[in-house]
N, C-alpha and C positions, 0 to 999 in steps of 0.2 A: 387755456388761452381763449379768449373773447375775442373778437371779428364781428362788429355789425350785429346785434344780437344772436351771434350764431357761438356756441360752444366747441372746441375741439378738445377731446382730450388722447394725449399720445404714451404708451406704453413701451417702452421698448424694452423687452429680457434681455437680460444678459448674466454672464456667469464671471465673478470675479474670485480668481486662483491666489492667496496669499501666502508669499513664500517668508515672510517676514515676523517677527515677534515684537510686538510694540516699536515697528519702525525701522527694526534693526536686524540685516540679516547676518547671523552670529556666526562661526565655524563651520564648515562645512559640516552636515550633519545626515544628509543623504546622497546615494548616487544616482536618485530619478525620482522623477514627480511624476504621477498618474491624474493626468486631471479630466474628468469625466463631466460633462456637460448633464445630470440630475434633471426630472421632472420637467423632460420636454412632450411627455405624451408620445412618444416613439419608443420604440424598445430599445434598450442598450445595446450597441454595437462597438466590442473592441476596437475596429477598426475606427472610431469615428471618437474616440478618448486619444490624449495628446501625450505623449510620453516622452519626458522633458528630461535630458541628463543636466547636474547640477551646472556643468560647464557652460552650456548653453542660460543662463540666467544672465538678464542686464539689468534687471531692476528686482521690486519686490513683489511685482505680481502680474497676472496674466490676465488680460480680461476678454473673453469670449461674448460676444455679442450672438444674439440668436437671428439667420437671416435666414432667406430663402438662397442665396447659394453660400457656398463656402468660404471658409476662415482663410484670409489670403496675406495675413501678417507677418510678421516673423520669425513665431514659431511654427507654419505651416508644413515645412518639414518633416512637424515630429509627429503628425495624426497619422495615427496607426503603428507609430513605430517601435512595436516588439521586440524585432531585430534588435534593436540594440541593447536593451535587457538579457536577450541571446547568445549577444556576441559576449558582452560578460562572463557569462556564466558558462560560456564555453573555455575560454581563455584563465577563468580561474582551475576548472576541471584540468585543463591540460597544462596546467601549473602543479599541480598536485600530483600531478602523474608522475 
């Protein structure tokens, strides 16, 4: 963008999570999306990857913006949340049982 002979130019990262296959999201095909926000120059923290169960899905993808505070959307819920891969796998165990 040009202003007065002045140049701006604007970068904004962001991470976009694609649950879809040429447009089309087909059978259920998993029970959780781990989506991890890659090459932000910080070190990976579990807590800070979004772990999405398939139920929770409105569209075909997630898209994470990179800010200085935190992802306040509507998957915000599910950063960090292991627990519920957990509670799975606790509940299949005690099915078996």
């Amino acid at each position: 963008m040009k202003l007065a002979k002045r140049s701006y130019s604007y970068v904004y990262r962001a991470w976009n999570f694609n649950f879809h296959h040429r447009g089309v999201i087909a059978e259920r095909y998993t029970d959780f999306f781990v989506c991890v926000a890659l090459g932000t120059g910080k070190p990976m923290l579990l807590e800070e990857s979004y772990v999405l169960p398939w139920e929770a899905l409105t569209g075909k993808t997630f898209y994470l913006p990179e800010s200085r505070r935190p992802y306040r959307g509507k998957f915000k819920i599910f950063r960090g949340a292991w627990n519920l891969i957990a509670d799975v796998v606790q509940r299949v165990e005690e099915d078996a049982a």
